[in-house]
TORKOL-4160 file (C-alpha; in steps of 0.2 Angstrom, whole numbers, padded with zeros to 4 digits, m for minus):
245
<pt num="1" X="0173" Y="0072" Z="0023"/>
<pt num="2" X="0171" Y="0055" Z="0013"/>
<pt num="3" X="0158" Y="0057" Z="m0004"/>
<pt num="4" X="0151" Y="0045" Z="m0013"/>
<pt num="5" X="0151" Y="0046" Z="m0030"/>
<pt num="6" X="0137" Y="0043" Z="m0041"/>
<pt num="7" X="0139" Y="0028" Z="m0047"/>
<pt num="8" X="0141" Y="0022" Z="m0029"/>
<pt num="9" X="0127" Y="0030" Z="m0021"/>
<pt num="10" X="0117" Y="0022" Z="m0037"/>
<pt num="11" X="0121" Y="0006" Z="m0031"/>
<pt num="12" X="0114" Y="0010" Z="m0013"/>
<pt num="13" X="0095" Y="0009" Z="m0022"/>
<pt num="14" X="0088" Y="m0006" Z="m0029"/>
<pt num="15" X="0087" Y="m0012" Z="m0048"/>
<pt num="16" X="0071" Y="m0015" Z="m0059"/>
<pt num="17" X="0074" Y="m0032" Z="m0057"/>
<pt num="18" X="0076" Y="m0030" Z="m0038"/>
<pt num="19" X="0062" Y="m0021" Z="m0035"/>
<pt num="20" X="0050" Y="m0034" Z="m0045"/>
<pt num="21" X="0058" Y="m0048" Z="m0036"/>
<pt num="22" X="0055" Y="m0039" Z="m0018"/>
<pt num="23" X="0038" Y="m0037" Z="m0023"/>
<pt num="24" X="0032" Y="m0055" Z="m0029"/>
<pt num="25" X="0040" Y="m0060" Z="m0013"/>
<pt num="26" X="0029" Y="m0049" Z="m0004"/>
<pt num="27" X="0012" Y="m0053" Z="m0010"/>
<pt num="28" X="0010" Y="m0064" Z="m0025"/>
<pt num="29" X="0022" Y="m0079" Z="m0018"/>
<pt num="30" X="0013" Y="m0078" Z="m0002"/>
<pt num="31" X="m0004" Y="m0076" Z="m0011"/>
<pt num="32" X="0001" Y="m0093" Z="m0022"/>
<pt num="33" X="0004" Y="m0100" Z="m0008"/>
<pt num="34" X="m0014" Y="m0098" Z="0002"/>
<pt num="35" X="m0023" Y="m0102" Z="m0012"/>
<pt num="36" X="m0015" Y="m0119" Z="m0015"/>
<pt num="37" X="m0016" Y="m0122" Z="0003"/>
<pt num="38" X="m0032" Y="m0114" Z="0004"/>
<pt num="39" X="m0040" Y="m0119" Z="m0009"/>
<pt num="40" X="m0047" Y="m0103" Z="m0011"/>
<pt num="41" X="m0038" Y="m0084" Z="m0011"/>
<pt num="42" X="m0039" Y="m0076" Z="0005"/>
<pt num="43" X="m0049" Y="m0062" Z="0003"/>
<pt num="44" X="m0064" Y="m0076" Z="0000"/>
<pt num="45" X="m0059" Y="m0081" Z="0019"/>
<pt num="46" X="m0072" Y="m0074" Z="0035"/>
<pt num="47" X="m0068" Y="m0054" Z="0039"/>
<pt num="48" X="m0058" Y="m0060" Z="0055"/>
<pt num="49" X="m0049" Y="m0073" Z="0044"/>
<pt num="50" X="m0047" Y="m0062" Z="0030"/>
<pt num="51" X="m0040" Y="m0048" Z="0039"/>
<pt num="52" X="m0029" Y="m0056" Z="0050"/>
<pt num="53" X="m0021" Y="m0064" Z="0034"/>
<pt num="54" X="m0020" Y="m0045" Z="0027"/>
<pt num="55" X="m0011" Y="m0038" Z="0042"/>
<pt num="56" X="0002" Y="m0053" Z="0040"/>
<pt num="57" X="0005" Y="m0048" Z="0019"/>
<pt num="58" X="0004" Y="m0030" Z="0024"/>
<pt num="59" X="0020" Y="m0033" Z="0038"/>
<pt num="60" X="0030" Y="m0042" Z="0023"/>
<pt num="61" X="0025" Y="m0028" Z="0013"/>
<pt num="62" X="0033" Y="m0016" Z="0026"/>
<pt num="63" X="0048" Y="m0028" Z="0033"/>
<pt num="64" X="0056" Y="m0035" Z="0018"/>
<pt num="65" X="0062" Y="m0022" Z="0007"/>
<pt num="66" X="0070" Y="m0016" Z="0024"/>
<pt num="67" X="0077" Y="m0032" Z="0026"/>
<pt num="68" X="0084" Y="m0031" Z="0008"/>
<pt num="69" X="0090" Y="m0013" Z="0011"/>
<pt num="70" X="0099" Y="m0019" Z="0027"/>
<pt num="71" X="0107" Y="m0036" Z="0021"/>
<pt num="72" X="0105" Y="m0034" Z="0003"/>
<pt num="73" X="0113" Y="m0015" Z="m0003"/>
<pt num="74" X="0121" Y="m0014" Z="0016"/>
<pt num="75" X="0112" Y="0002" Z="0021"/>
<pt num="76" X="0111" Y="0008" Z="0038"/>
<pt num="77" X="0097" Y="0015" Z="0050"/>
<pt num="78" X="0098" Y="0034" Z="0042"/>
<pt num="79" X="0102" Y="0030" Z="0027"/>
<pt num="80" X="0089" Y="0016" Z="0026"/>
<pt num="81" X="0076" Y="0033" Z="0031"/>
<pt num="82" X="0083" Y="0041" Z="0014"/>
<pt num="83" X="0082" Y="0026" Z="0006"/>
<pt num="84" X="0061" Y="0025" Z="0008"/>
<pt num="85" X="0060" Y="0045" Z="0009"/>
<pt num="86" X="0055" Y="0044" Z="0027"/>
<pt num="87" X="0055" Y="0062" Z="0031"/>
<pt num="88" X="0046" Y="0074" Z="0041"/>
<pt num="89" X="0045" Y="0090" Z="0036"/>
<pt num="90" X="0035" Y="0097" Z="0051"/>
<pt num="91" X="0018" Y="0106" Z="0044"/>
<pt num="92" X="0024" Y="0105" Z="0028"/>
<pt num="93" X="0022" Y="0087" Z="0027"/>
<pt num="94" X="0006" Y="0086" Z="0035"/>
<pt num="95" X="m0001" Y="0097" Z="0022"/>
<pt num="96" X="0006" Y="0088" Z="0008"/>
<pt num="97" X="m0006" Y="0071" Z="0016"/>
<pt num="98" X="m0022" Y="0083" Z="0020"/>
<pt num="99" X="m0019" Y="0091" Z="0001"/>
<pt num="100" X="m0019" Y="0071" Z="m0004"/>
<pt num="101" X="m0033" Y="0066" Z="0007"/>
<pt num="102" X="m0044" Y="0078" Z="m0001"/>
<pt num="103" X="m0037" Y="0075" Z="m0020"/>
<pt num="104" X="m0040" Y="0057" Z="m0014"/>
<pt num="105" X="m0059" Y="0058" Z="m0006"/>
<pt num="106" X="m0069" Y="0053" Z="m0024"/>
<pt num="107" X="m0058" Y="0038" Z="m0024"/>
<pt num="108" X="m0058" Y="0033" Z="m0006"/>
<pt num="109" X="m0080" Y="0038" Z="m0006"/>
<pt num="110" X="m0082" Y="0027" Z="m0021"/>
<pt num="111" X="m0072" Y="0012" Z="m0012"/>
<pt num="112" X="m0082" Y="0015" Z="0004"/>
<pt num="113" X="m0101" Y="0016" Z="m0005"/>
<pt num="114" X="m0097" Y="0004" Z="m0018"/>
<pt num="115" X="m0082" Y="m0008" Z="m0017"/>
<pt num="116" X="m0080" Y="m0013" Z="m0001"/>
<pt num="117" X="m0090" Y="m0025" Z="0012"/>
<pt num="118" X="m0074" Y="m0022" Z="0018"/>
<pt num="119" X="m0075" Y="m0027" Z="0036"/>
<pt num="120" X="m0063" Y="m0041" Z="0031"/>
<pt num="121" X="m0048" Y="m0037" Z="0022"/>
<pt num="122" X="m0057" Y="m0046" Z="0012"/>
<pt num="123" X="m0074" Y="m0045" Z="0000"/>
<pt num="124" X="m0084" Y="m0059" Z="m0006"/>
<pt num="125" X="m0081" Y="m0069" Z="0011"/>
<pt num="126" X="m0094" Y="m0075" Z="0024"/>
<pt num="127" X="m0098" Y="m0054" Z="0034"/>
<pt num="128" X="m0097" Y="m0055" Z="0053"/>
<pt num="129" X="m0106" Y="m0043" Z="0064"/>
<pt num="130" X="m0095" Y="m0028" Z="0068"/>
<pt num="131" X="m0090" Y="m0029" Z="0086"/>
<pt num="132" X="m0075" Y="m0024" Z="0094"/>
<pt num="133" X="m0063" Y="m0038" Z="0091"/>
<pt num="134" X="m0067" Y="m0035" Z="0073"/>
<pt num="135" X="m0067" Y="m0016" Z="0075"/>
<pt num="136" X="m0048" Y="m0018" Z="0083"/>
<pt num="137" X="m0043" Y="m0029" Z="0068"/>
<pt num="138" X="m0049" Y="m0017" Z="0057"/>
<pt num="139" X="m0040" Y="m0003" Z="0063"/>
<pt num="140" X="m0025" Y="m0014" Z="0063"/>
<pt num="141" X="m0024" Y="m0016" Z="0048"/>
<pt num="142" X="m0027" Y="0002" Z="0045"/>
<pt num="143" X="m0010" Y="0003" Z="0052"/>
<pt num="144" X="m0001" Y="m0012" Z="0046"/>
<pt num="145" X="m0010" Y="m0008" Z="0027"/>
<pt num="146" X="m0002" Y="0010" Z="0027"/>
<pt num="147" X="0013" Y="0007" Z="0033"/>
<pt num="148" X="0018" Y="m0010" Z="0025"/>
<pt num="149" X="0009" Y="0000" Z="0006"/>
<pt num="150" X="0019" Y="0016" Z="0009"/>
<pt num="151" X="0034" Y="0010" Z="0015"/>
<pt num="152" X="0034" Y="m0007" Z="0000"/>
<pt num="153" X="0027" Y="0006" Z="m0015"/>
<pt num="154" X="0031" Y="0025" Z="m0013"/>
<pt num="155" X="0047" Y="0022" Z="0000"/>
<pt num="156" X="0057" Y="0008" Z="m0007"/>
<pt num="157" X="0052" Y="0006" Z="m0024"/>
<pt num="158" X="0046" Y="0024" Z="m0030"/>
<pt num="159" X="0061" Y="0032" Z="m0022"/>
<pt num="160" X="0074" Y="0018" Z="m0028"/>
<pt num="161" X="0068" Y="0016" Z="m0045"/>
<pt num="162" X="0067" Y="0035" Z="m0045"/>
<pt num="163" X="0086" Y="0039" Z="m0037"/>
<pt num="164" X="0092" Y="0024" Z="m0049"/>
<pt num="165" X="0081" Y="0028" Z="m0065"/>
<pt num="166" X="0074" Y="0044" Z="m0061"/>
<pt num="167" X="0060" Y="0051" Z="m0054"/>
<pt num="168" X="0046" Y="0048" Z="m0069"/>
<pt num="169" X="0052" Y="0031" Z="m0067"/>
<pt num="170" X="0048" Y="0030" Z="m0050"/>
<pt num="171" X="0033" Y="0038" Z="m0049"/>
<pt num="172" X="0026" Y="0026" Z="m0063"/>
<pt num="173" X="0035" Y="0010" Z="m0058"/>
<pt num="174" X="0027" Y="0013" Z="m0038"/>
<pt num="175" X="0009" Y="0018" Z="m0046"/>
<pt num="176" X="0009" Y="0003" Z="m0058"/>
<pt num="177" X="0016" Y="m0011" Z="m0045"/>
<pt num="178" X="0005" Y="m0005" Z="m0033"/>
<pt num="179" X="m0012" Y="m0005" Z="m0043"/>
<pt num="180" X="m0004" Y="m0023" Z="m0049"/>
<pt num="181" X="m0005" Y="m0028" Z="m0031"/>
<pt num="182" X="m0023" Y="m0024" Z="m0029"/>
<pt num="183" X="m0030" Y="m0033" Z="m0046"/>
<pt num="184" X="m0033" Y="m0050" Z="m0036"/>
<pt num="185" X="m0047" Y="m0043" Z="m0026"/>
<pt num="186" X="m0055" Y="m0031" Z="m0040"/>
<pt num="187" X="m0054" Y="m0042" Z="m0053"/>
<pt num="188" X="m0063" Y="m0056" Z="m0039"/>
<pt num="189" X="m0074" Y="m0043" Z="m0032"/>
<pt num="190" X="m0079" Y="m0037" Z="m0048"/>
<pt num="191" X="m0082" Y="m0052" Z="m0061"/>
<pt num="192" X="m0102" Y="m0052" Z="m0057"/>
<pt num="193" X="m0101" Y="m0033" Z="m0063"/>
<pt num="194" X="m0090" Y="m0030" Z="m0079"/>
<pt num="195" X="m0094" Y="m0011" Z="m0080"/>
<pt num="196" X="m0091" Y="m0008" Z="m0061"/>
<pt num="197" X="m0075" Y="m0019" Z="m0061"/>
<pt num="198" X="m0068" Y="m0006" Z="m0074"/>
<pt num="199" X="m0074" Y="0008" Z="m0065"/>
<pt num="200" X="m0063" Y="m0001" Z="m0051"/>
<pt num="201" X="m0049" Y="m0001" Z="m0059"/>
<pt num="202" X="m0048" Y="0017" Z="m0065"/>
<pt num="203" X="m0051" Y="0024" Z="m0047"/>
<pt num="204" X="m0037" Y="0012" Z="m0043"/>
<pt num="205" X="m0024" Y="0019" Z="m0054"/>
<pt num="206" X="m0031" Y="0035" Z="m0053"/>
<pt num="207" X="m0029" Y="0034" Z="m0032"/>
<pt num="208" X="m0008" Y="0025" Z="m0036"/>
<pt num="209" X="m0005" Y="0040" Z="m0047"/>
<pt num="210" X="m0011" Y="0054" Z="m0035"/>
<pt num="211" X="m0001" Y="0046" Z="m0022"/>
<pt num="212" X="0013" Y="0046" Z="m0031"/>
<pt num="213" X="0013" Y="0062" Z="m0036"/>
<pt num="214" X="0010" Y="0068" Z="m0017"/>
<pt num="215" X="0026" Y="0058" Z="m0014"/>
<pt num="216" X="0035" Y="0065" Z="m0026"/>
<pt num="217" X="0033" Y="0084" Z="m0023"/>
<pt num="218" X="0033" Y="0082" Z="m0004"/>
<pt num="219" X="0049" Y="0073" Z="m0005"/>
<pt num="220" X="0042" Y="0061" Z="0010"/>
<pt num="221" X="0033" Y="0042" Z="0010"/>
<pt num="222" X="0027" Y="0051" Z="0029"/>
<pt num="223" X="0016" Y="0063" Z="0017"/>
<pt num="224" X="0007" Y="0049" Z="0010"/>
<pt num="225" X="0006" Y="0039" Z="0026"/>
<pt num="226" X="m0004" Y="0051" Z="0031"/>
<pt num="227" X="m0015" Y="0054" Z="0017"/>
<pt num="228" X="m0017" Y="0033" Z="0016"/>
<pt num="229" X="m0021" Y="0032" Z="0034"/>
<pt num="230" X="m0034" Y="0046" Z="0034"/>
<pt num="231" X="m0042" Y="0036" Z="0021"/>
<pt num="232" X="m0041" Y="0022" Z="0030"/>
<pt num="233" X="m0050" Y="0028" Z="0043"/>
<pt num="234" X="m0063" Y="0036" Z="0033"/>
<pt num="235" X="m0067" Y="0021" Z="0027"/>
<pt num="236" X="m0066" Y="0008" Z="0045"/>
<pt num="237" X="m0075" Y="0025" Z="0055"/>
<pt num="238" X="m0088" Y="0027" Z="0041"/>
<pt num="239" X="m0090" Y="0007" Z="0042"/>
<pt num="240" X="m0094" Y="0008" Z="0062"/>
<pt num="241" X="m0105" Y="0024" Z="0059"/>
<pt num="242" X="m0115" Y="0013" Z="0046"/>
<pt num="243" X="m0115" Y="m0004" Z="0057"/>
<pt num="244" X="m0126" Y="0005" Z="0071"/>
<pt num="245" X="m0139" Y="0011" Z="0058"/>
């Protein structure tokens, strides 16, 4: 049987610089871009607007680090999997997310009740009635959002950095990239309200560290899909639930 040493199966994850690069090609490039063209950053666009341009950042999140694990560090299908952690563990996985989702609730009740007029992808743009075309875009990017976040933060950059560096290293470089990805729309959402701004940003890193830590002791980005997506839905359910009152 053929092993790899070390230094060779080092190679098959991705650098610091890699990892940055990947990321800024994901969402701040494309975000740039928007907001010259725009003239305006996109989570100021209409909820239908606002979401569809969310589901499209959330799909580069989740397509190009495979892309670059594919062309980039010449991985194939199974070893991509190990590459983003994509393991299923059976109810041992499952667990790990509910554990999560429950570590997680304070965070995702305070984006619900206070953060988010988030029937766009969006806050601060012109609000739409919920209807079902809206409701269907929401839950798409419930599913785009989590699997593009998961697969970009705690699968390709927590569990690179964290095979390359090790695993503190990964944990921290996941958690601080992905609160970095989310300061756009606090900071915006927030400028009228110093005190809750920084409120913001404290659940955020505090939700980007738990997530991280559920990755790292399940040993599975599938853990913390779960986990994201139940949040998710909390908040897009507990949206629809508040819209008929």
């Amino acid at each position: 049987m053929h092993h790899r040493g070390v230094c060779a199966i080092k190679e098959e994850y991705p650098t610091f610089v890699q990892v940055l690069a990947v990321f800024i090609l994901a969402n701040f490039v494309p975000q740039a871009i928007i907001y010259v063209v725009a003239g305006k950053p996109y989570f100021a666009f209409d909820q239908v607007n606002g979401l569809i341009t969310e589901i499209l950042l959330m799909m580069l999140n989740l397509l190009l680090p495979l892309w670059f694990l594919t062309h980039y560090n010449r991985l194939n299908l199974k070893e991509i999997r190990n590459a983003v952690a994509w393991h299923m563990y059976g109810w041992k996985t499952v667990s790990w997310g509910l554990v999560g989702f429950i570590i997680g609730f304070p965070a995702n009740f305070f984006i619900f009740a206070r953060l988010i007029p988030y029937s766009s992808g969006a806050s601060g743009g012109e609000e739409v009635p919920l209807n079902l075309f809206l409701f269907l875009l929401l839950i798409a990017d419930a599913i785009a959002g989590t699997l593009g976040e998961e697969v970009m933060f705690r699968g390709y950059i927590q569990t690179g950095i964290g095979k390359r560096y090790g695993p503190k290293e990964g944990l921290l470089a996941g958690a601080f990239l992905y609160a970095l990805r989310h300061y756009p729309l606090y900071v915006y959402s927030g400028l009228a309200e110093p005190l809750l701004l920084v409120r913001s940003l404290l659940v955020l890193h505090f939700g980007a560290l738990v997530f991280g830590c559920i990755r790292h002791r399940s040993n599975s980005t599938i853990a913390t899909w779960i986990m994201h997506i139940l949040g998710w839905f909390l908040i897009v359910f507990g949206q629809a639930w508040i819209a008929q009152l």
